[in-house]
N, C-alpha and C positions, 0 to 999 in steps of 0.2 A: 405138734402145734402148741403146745403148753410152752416148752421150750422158749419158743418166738417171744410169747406172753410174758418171758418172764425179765425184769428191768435189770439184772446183772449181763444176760447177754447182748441188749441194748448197749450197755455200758463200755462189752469187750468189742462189739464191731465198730461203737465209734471211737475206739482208744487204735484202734486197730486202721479204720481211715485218717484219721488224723498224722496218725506216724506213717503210713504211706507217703499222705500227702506233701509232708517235711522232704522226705529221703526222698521224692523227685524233685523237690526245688532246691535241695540244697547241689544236688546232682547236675540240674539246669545249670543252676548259678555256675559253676564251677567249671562246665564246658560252655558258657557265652561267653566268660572272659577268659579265658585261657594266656596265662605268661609265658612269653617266649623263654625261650631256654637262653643262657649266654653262650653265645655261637662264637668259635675261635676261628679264623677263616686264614686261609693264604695271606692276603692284606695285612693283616693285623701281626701275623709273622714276620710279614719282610716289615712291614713300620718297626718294630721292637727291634730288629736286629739293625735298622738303618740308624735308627735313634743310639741304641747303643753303642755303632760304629764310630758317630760323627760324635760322641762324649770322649771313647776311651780310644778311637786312635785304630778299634780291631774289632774283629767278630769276636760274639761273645762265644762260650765257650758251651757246651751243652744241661751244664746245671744251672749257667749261668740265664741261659734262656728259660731253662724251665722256671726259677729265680721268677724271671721278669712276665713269664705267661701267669702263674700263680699271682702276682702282685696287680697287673690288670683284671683278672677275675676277680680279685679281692675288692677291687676298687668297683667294678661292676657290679656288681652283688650288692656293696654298701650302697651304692650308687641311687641302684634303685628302690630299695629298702628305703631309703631315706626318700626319693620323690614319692612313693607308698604313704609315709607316712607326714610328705607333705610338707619337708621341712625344707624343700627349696622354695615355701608361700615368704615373700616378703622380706625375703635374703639379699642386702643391696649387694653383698660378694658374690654372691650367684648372679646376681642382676648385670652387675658387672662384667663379670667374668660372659656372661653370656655373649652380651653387647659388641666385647672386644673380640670373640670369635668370630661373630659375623662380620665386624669389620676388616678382619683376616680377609673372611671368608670372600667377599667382595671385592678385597683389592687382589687375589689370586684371582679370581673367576674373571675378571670387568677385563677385558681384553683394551686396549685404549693404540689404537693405529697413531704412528706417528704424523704430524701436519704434515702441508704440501710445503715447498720451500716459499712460497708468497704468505701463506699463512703465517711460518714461525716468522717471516719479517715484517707484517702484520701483528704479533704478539710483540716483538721487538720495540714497534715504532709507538705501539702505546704503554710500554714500560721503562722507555730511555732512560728515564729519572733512576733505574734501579740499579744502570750498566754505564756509568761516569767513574772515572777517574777523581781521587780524593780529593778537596781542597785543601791547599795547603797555605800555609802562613809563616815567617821570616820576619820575629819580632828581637828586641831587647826588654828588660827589665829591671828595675831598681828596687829592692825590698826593704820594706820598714817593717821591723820585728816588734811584736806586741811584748814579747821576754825585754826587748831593750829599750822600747820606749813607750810613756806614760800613755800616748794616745794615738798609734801608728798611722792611723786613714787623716786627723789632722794637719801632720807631720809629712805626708805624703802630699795633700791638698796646697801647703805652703810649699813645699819644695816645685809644685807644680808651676806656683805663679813666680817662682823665680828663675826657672828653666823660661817661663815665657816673655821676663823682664832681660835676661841674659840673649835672648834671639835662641836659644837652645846649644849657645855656642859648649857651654860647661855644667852638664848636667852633675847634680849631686852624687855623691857615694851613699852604698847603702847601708844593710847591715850583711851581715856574711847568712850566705841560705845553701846548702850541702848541692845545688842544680845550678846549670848553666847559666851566666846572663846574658848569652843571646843564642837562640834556636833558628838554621835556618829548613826552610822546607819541610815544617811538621805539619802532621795531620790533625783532627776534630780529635782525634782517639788518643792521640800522643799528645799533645797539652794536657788533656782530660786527665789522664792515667797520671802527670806529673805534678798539675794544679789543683786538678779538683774541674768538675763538669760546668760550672758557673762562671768559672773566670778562663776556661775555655771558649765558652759559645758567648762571653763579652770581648776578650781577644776577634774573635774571627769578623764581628761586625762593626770593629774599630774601621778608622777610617785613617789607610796610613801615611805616616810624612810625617808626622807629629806626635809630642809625649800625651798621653793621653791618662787618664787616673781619678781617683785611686781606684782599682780595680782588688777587689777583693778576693784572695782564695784560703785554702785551708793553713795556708802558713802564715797568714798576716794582710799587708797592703801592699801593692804595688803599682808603681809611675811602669806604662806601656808606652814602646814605642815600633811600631809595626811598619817593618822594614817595605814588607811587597806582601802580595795573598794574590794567591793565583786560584781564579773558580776550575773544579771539577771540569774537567771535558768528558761528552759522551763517548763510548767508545766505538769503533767499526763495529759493524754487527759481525764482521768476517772473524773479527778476534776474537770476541765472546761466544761465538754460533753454539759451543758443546751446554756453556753456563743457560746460554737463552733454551736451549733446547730442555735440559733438566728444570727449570724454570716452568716450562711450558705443561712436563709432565706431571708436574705436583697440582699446579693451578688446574690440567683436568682431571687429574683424583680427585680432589676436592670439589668440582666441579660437578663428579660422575657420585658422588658421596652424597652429597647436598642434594640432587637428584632425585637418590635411590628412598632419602628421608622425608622427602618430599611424598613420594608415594606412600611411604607407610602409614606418613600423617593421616594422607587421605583415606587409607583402608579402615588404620584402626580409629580415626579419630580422636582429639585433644579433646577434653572435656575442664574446666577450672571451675571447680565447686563455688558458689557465690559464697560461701563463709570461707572460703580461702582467700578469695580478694583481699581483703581488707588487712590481713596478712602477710601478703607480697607489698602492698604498699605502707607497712608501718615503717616507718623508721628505728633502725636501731635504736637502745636505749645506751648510754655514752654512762659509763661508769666511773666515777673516780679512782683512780690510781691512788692508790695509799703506798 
């Protein structure tokens, strides 16, 4: 009884529950969350051996697989080490990267049935505008070179009002320019590619019979005279069916896309901090260029 009474072995039982009590919770902890092991499965076999076929042409060879089973555990192991310690928080290349797996993921899974044939000609008839035939243009041209004369577009301007004092019978000569001086049956994209995109889309809305000018491109000025333009026709739907059809398939991925984000909105919902506003709506600040 003395024993009990005496404050050392007070001291040793509760040094003695206390470290009990440790060595079961650290014991608990460690069987409630338990890490799965990195499991090597059949799957993940034939993927390595498929991946590596479709690089090198052949099956890999058996060190060569063990090679590539070691390097995916490698990468597994870091993998999660690294979510552990949380360092895919706020990663926009993990963010990234995630975002464009699932939209893999989605355009593999999203099964998308082909339309009925009323349907694709129903897509058809409200995208005509996109299945025409090019318009094309059949012009000539007179150039005044800014290398040979003091002021090309006034010089072109006067040459103008005497082609129209002449009835246009003897238009002037130019200056020599390395392109054609008459094109017939070009398109929006062949003037373009030859002139420059501004004195293309002023070509195309000349009105022809007549010299018209000065029309401006990247080589100087020039007097136009626009032989015939023939508008775009649509095409048969019979002719394009394969185009309308791939046409048809993108606009329902996107369709099936826009959709699926639609929902996510709704789950996780958008939230815009009221001190971010004012931020989205600043205007850049315009720096000077030195």
């Amino acid at each position: 009884m003395k024993l009990i009474r005496e404050p050392l072995f007070h001291f040793v039982i509760a040094g003695a529950l206390l470290f009990g009590v440790q060595e079961w919770w650290s014991r608990g902890s460690q069987n409630a969350m338990p890490e799965a092991s990195v499991r090597i499965g059949p799957g993940e076999v034939r993927w390595l051996r498929e991946t590596f076929a479709s690089q090198w042409r052949r099956e890999p060879t058996s060190s060569e697989l063990t090679d590539l089973m070691a390097t995916l555990v490698n990468e597994e192991l870091l993998a999660r080490e690294a979510r552990a310690l949380g360092l895919d928080q706020n990663d926009t290349i993990v963010r990234r990267r995630l975002a464009q797996k699932l939209t893999f993921l989605i355009e593999d899974t999203t099964s998308i049935a082909d339309p009925s044939e009323d349907e694709l000609r129903r897509f058809f008839a409200t995208r005509a505008e996109h299945h025409r035939t090019e318009a094309q243009v059949s012009f000539r041209h007179i150039f005044f070179s800014p290398g040979q004369r003091p002021n090309p577009s006034a010089e072109a301007g006067a040459a103008l009002s005497l082609i129209a004092a002449n009835g246009d019978a003897r238009p002037p000569e130019g200056d020599p320019l390395p392109l054609e001086d008459e094109y017939a049956g070009v398109d929006l994209q062949t003037v373009s590619s030859l002139f420059g995109p501004d004195f293309a889309r002023t070509v195309f809305a000349l009105k022809p019979g007549s010299w018209s000018g000065p029309v401006k491109s990247g080589y100087g000025a020039h007097l136009v005279l626009v032989l015939r333009r023939e508008q775009g026709e649509p095409h048969r739907f019979e002719d394009v069916r394969k185009t309308v059809m791939d046409d048809w398939r993108r606009w329902k991925a996107n369709e099936t896309n826009e959709a699926f984000l639609a929902n996510l909105r709704n789950k996780y919902g958008v939230v815009v901090d009221p001190d971010a506003k004012p931020l989205l709506e600043q205007e850049p600040k315009r720096q000077a260029i030195r």
